[in-house]
C-alpha positions in Angstrom: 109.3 102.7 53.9 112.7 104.6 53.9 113.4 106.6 57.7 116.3 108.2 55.6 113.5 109.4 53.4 110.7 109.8 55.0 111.2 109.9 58.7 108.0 111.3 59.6 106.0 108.7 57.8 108.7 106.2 59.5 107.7 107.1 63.0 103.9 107.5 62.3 104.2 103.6 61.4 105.5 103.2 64.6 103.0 104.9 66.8 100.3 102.9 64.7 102.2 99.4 65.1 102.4 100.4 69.2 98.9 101.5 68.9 97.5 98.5 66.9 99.1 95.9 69.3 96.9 97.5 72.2 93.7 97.5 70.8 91.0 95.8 72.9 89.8 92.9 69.5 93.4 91.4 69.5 93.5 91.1 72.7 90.4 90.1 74.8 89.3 86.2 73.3 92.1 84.4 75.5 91.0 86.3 78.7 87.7 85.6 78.8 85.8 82.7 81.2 83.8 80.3 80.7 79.4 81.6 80.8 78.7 81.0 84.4 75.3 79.2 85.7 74.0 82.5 86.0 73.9 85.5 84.7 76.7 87.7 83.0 77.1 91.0 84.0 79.6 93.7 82.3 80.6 96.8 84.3 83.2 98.9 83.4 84.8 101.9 82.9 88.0 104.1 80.9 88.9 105.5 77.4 89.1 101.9 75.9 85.8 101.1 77.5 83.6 101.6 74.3 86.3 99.5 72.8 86.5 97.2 75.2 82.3 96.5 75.5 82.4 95.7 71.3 85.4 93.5 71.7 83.5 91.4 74.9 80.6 91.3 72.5 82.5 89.4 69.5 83.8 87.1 71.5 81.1 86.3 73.8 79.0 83.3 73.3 75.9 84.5 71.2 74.3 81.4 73.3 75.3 83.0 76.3 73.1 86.3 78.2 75.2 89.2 78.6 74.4 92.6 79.6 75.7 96.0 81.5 77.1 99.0 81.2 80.3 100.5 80.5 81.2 104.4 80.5 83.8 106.1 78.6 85.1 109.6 77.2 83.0 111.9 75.1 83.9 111.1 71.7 85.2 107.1 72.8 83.1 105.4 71.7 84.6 103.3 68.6 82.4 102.6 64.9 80.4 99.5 65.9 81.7 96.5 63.3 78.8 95.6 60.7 76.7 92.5 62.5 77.9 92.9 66.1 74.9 93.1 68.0 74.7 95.7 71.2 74.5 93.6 74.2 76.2 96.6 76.7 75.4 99.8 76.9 78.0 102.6 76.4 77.7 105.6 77.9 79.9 108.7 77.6 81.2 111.3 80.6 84.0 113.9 80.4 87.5 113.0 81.2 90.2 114.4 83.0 87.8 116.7 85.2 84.5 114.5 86.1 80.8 115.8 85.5 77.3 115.1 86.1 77.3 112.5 83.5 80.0 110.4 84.8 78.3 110.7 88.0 74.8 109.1 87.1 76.8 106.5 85.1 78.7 105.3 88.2 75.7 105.3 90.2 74.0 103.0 87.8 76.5 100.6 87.5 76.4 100.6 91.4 73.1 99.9 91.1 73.8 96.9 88.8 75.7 95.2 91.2 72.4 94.6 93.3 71.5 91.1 93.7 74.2 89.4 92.1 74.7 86.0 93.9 77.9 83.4 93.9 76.2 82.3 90.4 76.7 85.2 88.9 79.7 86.6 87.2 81.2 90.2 86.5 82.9 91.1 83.8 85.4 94.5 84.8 86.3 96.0 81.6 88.8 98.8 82.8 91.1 101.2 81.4 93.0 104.5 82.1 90.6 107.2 82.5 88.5 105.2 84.6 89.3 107.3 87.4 87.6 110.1 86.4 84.8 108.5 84.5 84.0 106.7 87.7 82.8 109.4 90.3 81.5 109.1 92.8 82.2 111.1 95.8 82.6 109.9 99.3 80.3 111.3 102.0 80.8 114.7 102.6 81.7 116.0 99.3 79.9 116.9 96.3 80.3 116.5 92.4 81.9 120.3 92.4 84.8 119.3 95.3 85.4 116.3 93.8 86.4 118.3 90.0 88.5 120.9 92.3 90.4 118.5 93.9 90.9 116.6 90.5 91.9 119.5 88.8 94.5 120.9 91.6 96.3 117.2 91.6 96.2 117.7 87.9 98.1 120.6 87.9 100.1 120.2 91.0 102.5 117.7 89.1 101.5 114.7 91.5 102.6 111.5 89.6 99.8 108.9 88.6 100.1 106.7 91.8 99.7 109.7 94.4 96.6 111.0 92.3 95.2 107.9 92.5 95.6 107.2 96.0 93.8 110.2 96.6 90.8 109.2 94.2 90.5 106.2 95.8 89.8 107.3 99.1 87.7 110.1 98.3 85.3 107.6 96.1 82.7 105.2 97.1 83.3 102.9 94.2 87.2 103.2 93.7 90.2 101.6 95.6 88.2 97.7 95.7 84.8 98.9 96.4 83.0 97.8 93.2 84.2 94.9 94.4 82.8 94.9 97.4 79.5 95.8 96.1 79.6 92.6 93.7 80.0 89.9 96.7 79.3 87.2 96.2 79.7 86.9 92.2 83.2 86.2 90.8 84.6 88.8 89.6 86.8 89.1 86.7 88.6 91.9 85.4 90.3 92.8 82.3 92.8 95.6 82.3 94.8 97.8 79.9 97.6 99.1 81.5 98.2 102.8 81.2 100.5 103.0 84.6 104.2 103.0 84.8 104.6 99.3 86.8 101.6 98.3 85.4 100.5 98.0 89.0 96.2 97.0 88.6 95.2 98.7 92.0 96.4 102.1 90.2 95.0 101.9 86.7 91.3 103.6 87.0 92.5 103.7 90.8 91.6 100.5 90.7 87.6 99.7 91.5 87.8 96.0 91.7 91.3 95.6 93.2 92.5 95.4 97.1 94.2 98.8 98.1 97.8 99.0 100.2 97.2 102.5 100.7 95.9 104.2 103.8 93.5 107.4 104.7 97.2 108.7 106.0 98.8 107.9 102.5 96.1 110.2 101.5 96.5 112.8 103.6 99.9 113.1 103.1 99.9 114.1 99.3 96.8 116.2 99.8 99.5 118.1 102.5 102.6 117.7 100.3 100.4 119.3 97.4 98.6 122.0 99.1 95.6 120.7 97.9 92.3 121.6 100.5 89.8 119.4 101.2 86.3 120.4 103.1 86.9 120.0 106.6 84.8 117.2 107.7 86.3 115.0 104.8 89.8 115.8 106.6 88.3 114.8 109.9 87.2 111.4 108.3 90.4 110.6 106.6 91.9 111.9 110.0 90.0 108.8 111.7 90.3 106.4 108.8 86.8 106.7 108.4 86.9 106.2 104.6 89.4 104.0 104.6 89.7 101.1 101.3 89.4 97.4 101.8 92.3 95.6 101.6 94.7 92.9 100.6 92.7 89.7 102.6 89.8 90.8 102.6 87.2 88.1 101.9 84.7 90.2 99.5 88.0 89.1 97.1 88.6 86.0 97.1 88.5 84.1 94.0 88.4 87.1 91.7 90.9 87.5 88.5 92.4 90.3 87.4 94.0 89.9 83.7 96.3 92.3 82.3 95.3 92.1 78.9 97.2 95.1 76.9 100.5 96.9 78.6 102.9 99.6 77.4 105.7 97.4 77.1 103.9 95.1 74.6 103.4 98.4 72.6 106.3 99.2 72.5 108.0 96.0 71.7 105.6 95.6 68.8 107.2 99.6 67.9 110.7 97.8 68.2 109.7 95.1 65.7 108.8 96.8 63.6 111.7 99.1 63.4 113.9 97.0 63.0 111.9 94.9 59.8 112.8 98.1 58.3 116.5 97.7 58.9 116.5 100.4 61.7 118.1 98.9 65.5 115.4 99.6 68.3 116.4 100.3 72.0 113.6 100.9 74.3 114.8 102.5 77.5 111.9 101.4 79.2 108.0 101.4 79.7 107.8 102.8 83.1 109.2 106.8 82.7 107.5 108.9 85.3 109.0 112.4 86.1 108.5 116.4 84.4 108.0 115.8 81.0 110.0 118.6 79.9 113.0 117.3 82.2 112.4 113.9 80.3 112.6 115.5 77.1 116.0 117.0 77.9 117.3 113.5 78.7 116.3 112.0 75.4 117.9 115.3 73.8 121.1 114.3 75.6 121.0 110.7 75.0 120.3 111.7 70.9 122.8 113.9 70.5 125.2 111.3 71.9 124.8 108.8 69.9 124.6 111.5 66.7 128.1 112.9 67.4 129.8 109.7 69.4 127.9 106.8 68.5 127.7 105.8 71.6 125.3 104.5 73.8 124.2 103.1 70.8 125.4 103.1 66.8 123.4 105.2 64.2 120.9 104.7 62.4 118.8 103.6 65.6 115.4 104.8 66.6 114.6 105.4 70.6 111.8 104.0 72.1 110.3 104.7 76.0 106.8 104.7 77.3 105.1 105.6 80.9 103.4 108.5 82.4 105.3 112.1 82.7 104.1 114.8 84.5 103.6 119.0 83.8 103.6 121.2 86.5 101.2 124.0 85.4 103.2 127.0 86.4 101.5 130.1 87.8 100.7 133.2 85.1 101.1 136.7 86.0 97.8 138.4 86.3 96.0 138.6 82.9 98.1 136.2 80.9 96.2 132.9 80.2 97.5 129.5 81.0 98.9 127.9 78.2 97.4 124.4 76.2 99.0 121.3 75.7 99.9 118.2 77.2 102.6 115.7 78.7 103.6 114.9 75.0 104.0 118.1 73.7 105.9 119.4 76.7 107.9 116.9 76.3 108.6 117.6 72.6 109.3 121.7 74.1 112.1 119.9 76.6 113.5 117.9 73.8 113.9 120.5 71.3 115.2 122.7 73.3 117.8 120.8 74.3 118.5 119.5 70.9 119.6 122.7 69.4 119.1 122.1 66.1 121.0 119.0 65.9 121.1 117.4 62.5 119.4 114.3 61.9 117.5 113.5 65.1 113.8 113.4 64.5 111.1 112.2 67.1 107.5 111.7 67.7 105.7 112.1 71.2 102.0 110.8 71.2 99.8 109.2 73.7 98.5 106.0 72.7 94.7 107.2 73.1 95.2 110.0 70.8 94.3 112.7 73.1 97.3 114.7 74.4 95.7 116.3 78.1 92.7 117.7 77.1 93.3 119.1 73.3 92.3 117.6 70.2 96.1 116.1 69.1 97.7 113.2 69.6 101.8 115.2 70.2 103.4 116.9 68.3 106.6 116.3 65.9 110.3 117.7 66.6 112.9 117.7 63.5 116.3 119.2 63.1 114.6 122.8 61.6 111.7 123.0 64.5 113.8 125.8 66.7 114.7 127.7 63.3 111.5 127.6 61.7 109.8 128.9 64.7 111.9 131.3 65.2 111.0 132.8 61.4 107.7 132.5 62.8 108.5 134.6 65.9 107.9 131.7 68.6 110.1 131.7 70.8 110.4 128.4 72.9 111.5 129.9 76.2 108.3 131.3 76.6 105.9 128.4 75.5 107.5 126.4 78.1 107.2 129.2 80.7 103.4 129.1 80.1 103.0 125.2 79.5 102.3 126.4 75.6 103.0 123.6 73.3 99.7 123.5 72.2 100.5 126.9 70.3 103.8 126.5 69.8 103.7 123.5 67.6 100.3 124.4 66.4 102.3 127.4 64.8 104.6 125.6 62.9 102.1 122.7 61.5 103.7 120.4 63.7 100.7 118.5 66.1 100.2 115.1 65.5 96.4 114.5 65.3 94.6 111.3 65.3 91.5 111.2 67.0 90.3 108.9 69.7 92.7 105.7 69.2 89.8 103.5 71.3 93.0 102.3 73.9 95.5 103.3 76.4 98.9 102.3 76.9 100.2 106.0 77.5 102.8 108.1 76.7 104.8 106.6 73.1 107.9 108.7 72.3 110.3 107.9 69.2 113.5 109.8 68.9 115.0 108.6 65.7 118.7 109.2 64.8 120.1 108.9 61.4 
């Protein structure tokens, strides 16, 4: 296809190719061990997880016994191929705020774990989301603290690490101690990285993984964030009464961990093929953290330099960068709702904002699991004519960014990018294409 042409159609073939390369089937064969002399058990948990589970199942030997569960998001769970027997059961919970379902899920697979012996092996399918689909609070807290807390760090524009570290020590299952649990079967996990760093003790907060943080750690961000917690869970992370088992700790040794899709391999794939259709590719890097309006004014700066300088780069090039931003939901006057949208389409406000109107630049935001926050799109599209059309339509961008609206403002102008669950997660994908 022709970017000149068709520059929309040329960056939806890019989100795809990024998309594609993460998909749990082309990825999972080479990762997989050997049936042990016992029994097979597969645990797991995240947005890819249905995807994940199926993927497990092709490849598995149809010899070998297999069995488990694996819980995902509402709506996750992928088509299941013609001929691929069910051998794991999927179950579905809500994601980014946990519920009740997400909380009998994780005390099954607890449950699971019961038993095992050094015969035995486990099979960790996890993926981003994990954190929340995994729930299960620590002593002293119930199902309704733990969705407080998770929705204050969500709004309080925490970065993914200082959420997590959080999670982890306010979970009886998270930061290493599904792990635990399993001792003394191997454990083996399979990953999909949705982290900047693609650090495996983060992604899902990581349930099978040593932890480096401390109670203190935790403390600390719930202080820096303003974020309350009942008293007598503040006295226990005070003591270091929950505190996560660590690097050296025996209930480890001999486990794998496999990273088995990442953001950079998404977007290298993007980068390929870009440049097939004679388009250079520069990816400024997988691992962007930071407000994701503030990021979108950096790409707007970085665009317009190469559109009226050629410089960093020479046109036509297409701009690539993954990782996890952040939104800071800001406060509303009394009676004025919060806005909807997501890192992606906040980013797309920053962007266009700070574009002006400049000729030629085009871009796509998206996250890679097709859900952008909690909404029903993917991102959201930003062309040279975005600020002028909306404002023929009255939609002024000042003010959707003062209530976190890009939901509605992009909504307005027919500009969302909807896809629908993607069945993976690699994160954040934004194209900024200059012609």
């Amino acid at each position: 296809m022709n970017p000149v042409t068709h520059p929309r159609e040329f960056l939806e073939h890019l989100y795809d190719v990024a998309v594609r390369r993460a998909l749990p089937l082309h990825n999972t064969a080479a990762f997989l061990p050997p049936p042990p002399k016992g029994r097979t058990l597969v645990l797991g948990a995240g947005k890819a997880g249905g995807a994940m589970a199926q993927a497990v199942e092709a490849f598995w030997p149809p010899d070998a016994a297999l069995d488990g569960l694996v819980v995902t998001r509402y709506q996750h769970i992928p088509p299941r191929p013609p001929g691929l027997k069910q051998r794991i059961e999927v179950v579905e919970a809500a994601h980014p705020v946990p519920d009740a379902a997400g909380l009998a899920a994780t005390e099954r697979i607890l449950a699971l774990t019961q038993g095992l012996t050094k015969d035995d092996l486990v099979l960790c399918l996890i993926s981003g989301g994990g954190s929340a689909l995994l729930t299960l609070p620590a002593a002293g807290l119930t199902l309704e603290d733990k969705q407080r807390i998770n929705k204050a760090l969500l709004h309080s524009g925490a970065n993914i690490a200082e959420m997590n570290c959080v999670r982890k020590h306010l979970s009886r299952i998270k930061g290493g101690r599904l792990a635990q649990a399993c001792f003394p079967a191997r454990v083996v996990t399979l990953t999909i990285s949705d982290v900047p760093g693609d650090d495996p003790s983060i992604i899902a907060s990581g349930p099978t993984v040593p932890d480096a943080t401390s109670c203190a750690d935790a403390l600390l961000i719930l202080k820096r964030y303003g974020i309350d917690v009942p008293g007598p869970v503040a006295d226990l992370l005070q003591s270091g009464a929950l505190e996560t088992p660590k690097p050296g700790d025996p209930a480890f040794a001999g486990h794998e961990i496999h990273l088995i899709a990442t953001p950079q391999q998404s977007l290298d794939a993007a980068a390929e093929a870009a440049r097939a259709a004679g388009v250079a590719a520069y990816i400024l890097s997988d691992e962007m953290e930071g407000e994701s309006r503030e990021v979108g004014k950096v790409h707007a700066a970085l665009a317009r330099a190469v559109a009226n300088k050629g410089q960093p780069f020479q046109r036509p090039c297409v701009i690539l960068s993954g990782g996890e931003t952040t939104v800071t939901v800001r406060p509303q006057p009394p009676g004025v709702a919060r806005g909807r949208g997501g890192r992606a389409g906040e980013f797309c406000l920053g962007l266009a904002q700070a574009l002006q109107g400049q000729p030629s630049v085009y871009a796509l935001a998206a996250d890679t699991d097709g859900i952008d926050g909690v909404e029903d799109n993917a991102g959201a599209w930003v062309e040279p004519n975005t600020l002028s059309r909306a404002l023929e339509k009255g939609l002024k961008i000042d003010a959707y960014l003062d209530r976190n609206d890009a939901y509605a403002y992009f909504a307005g102008l027919g500009d969302l990018v909807t896809t629908g669950p993607t069945f993976t997660n690699v994160n954040d994908f934004r194209a900024v294409l200059v012609l």
